[in-house]
TIMI-602310 format. One record per residue (C-alpha): residue in three letters; x, y, z. Coordinates in steps of 0.02 Angstrom, whole numbers, padded with zeros to 5 digits, always signed. Each point is the difference from the previous one (the first is absolute). Example, Ala and Ser with C-alpha at 12.3 -4.5 7.8 and 13.67 -1.06 7.14 Angstrom:
ALA+00615-00225+00390/SER+00069+00172-00033/
***
This chain:
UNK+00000+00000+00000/UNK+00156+00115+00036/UNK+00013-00028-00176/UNK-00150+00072-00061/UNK+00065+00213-00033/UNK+00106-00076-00099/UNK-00125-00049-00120/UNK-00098+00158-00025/UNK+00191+00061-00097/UNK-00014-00134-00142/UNK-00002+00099-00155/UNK-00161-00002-00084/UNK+00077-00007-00189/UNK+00099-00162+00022/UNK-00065-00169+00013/UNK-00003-00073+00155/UNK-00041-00192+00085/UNK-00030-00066+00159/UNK+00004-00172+00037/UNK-00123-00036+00169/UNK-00053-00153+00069/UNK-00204-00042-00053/UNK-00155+00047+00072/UNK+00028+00185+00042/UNK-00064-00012+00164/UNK+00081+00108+00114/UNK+00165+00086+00019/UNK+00111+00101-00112/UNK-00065-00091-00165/UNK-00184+00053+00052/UNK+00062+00182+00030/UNK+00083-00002-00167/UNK-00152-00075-00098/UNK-00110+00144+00082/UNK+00115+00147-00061/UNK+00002-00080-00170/UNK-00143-00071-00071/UNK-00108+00136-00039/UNK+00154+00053-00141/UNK-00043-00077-00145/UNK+00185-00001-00050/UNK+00041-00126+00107/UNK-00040-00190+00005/UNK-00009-00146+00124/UNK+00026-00180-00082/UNK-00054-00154+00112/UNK+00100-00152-00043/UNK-00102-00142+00082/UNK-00111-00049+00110/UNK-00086+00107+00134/UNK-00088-00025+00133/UNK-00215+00018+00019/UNK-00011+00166+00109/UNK+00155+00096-00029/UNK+00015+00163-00100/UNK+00097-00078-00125/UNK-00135-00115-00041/UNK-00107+00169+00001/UNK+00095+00077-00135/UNK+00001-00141-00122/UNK-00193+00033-00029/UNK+00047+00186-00043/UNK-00113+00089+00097/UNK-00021+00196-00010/UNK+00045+00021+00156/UNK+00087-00070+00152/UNK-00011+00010+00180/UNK+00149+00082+00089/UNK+00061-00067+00202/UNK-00066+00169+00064/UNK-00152-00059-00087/UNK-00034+00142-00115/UNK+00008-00069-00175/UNK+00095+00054-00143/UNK-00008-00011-00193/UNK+00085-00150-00077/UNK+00069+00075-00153/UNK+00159-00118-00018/UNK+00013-00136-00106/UNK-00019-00181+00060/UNK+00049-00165-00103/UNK-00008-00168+00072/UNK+00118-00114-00052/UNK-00006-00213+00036/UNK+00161-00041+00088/UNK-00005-00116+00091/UNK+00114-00145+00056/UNK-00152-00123+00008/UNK-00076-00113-00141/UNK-00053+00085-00139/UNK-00158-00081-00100/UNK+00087-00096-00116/UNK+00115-00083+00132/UNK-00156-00047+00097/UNK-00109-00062-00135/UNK+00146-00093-00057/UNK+00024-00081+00197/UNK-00201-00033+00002/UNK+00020-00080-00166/UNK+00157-00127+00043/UNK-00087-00061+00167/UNK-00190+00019-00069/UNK-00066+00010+00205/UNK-00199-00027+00017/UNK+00001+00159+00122/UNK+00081+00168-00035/UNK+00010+00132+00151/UNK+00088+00177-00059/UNK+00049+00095+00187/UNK+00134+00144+00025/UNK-00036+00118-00136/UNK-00107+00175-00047/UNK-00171-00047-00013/UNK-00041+00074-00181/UNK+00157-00090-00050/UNK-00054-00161+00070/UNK-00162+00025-00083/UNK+00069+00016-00148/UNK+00112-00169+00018/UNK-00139-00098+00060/UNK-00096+00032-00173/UNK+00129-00016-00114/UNK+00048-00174+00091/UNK-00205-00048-00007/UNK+00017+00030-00178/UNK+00156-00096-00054/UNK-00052-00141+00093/UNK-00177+00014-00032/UNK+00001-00193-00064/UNK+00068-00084+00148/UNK-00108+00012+00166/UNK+00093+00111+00111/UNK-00049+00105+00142/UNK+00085+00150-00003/UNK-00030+00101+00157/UNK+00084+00180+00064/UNK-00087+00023+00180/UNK+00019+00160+00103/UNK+00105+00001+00164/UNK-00068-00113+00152/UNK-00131-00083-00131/UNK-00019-00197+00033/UNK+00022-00099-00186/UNK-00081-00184+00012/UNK+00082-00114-00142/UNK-00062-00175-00046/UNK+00109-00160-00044/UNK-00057-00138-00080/UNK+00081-00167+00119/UNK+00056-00126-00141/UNK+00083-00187+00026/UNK+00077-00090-00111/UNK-00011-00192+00035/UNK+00091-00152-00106/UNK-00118-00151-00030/UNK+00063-00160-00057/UNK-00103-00173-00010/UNK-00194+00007-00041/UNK+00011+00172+00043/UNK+00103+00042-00122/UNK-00099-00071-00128/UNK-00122+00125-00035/UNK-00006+00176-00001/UNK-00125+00069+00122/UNK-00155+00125-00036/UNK+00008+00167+00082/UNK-00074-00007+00157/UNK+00007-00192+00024/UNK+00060-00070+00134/UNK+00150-00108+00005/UNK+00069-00124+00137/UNK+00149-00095+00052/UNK+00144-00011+00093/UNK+00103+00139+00008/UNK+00198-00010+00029/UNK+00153+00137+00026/UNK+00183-00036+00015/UNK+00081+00102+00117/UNK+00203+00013+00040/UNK+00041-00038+00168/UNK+00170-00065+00047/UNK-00041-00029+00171/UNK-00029-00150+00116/UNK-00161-00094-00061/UNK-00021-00041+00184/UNK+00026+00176+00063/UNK-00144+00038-00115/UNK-00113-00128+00079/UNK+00032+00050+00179/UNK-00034+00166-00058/UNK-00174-00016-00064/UNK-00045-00111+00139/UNK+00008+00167+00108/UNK-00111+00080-00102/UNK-00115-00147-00054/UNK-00095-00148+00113/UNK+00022-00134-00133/UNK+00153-00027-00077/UNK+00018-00187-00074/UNK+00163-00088-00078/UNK-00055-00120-00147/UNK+00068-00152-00056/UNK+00134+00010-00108/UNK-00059-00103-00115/UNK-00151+00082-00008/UNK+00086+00158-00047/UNK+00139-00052-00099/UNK+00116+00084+00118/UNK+00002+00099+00175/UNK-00170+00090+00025/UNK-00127+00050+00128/UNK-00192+00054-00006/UNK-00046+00188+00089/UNK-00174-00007+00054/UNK-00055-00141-00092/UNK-00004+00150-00142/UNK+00166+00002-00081/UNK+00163-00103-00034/UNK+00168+00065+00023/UNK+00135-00117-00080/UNK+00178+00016-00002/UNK+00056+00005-00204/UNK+00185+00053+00026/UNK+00134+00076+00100/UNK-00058+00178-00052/UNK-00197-00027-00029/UNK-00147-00060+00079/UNK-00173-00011-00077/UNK-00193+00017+00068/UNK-00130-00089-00050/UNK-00204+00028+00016/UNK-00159+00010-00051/UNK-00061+00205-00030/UNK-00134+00035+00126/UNK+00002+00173+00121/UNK+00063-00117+00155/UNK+00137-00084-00107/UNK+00058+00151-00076/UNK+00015+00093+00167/UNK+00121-00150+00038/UNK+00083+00004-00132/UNK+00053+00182+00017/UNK+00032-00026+00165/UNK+00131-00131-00032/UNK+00083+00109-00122/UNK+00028+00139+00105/UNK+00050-00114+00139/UNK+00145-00063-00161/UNK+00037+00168-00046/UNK+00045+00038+00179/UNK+00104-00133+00055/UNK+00094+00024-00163/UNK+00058+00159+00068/UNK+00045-00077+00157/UNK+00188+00002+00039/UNK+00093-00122+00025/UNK-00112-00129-00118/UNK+00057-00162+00062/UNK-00011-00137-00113/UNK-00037-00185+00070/UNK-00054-00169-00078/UNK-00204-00030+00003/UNK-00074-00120+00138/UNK-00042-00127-00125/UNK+00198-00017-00048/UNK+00058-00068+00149/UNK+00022-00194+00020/UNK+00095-00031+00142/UNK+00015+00045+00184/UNK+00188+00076-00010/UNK-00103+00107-00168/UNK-00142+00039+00103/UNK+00103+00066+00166/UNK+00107+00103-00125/UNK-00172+00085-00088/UNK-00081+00033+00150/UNK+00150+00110+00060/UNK+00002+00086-00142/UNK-00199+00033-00019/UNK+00001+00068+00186/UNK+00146+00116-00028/UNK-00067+00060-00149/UNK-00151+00026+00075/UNK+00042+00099+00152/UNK+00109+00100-00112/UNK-00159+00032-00110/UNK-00090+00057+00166/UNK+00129+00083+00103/UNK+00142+00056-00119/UNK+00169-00059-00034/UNK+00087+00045+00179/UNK-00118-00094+00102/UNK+00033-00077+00158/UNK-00066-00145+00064/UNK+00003-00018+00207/UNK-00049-00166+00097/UNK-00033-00008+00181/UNK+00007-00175+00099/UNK-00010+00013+00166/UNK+00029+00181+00014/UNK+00167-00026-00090/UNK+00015+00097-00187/UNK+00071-00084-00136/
***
């Protein structure tokens, strides 16, 4: 502001430019702007984007007059050109974006509202074939969007022998392989925490290691690195299912992940003694973390 004197010495037949930051709000560029603009000589050129409610958005609508911060108003005789500079997307890089990903919901936010406007329709017209909604709400306003849930399921057998109608309804047993380098026993002793039945089957029956969950679905042990589930699609089945595969997905993230032989592998007394040790340790280091401690008392005497 101690600067300002200086100003009112500029000589009036040379060409002078001031560089300010936007919005001429307040301060020395507002006192400037009100000593100047009712001379038609000079000029005030916006380059970008300006905020809804400041003077400078004022003056791009060229009014007649403006109002001063003394609030007397004053004749706006300058001229005013807009110019679009802007660091953001321009049309053609959006359009171009939209295009390449092709998304079933469009929301425009953090721009001048005529502007936006003015996007939004040009983008409902170039992609006036596809069904897109396009959508610029106003600050704070709530935007609902809909999503169509689609599975895709393999079929193979009978199933697979026909195409189904739309709408009909098809049944059969469904099946997902999931990785899991775990211990298959681990697993079991796991879900029967969270489940009341929890059933090893025959191996012959299964053609290897497997167990029934619920009398709902079969979990059975495919290879070192995968498991797969087995069941019949109804809503109690399929809450079981996805509970089994989050229970996966979690102990797969478990660290350490201890790897021991299945229950059905062991033949011999000497095998058996050496897989139980290892299914206990691994399961108290599932439940308690690698530096556990384990502390027996017999006869008031630790161990």
């Amino acid at each position: 502001m101690a600067a300002l004197p200086y100003f009112d010495e500029i000589d009036p037949s040379t060409i002078n430019v001031l560089l300010v930051t936007h919005g001429l709000q307040s301060g020395l560029s507002r006192q400037l702007f009100e000593m100047w603009c009712s001379d038609k000589k000079n000029a005030c050129v916006i380059p970008g984007y300006v905020m809804e409610g400041t003077l400078a958005k004022t003056i791009i609508n060229e009014p007649k007059e403006v109002t001063l911060m003394n609030g007397l108003t004053a004749p706006l005789n300058m001229q005013v050109h807009y110019i679009s500079f802007s660091a953001h997307a321009d049309f053609a890089q959006t359009s171009t974006f939209v295009k390449e990903l092709m998304p079933p919901n469009i929301i425009l936010v953090h721009g001048e509202a005529n502007e936006m406007g003015r996007l939004k329709q040009k983008l409902i017209t170039q992609f006036a074939y596809r069904n897109t909604k396009i959508i610029s709400p106003k600050n704070c306003q709530s935007v609902e969007m809909y999503f169509n849930s689609e599975k895709m399921a393999k079929t193979i057998g009978r199933l697979a022998e026909k195409t189904p109608e739309v709408g009909e309804t098809v049944s059969g047993l469904l099946r997902i392989t999931i990785a899991y380098s775990g211990a298959f026993g681990v697993l079991k002793h796991r879900l029967k925490q969270i489940f009341e039945s929890v059933k090893s089957l025959p191996y012959e029956e299964s053609e290897g290691p497997a167990f029934r969950v619920h009398e709902r679905l079969t979990v059975k042990y495919e290879s070192e690195k995968h498991i797969s589930l087995h069941w019949r699609p109804d809503p109690i089945s399929n809450m079981v299912s996805d509970s089994v595969v989050a229970l996966v997905l979690n102990i797969s993230c478990e660290i350490p992940k201890v790897a021991v032989e299945s229950e059905e592998a062991t033949k011999t007394e000497e095998e058996n003694n050496k897989k139980a040790e290892k299914v206990i340790h691994a399961l108290l280091v599932s439940l308690f973390g690698e530096n556990w401690k384990l502390v027996l008392s017999v006869d008031g005497n630790a161990s």
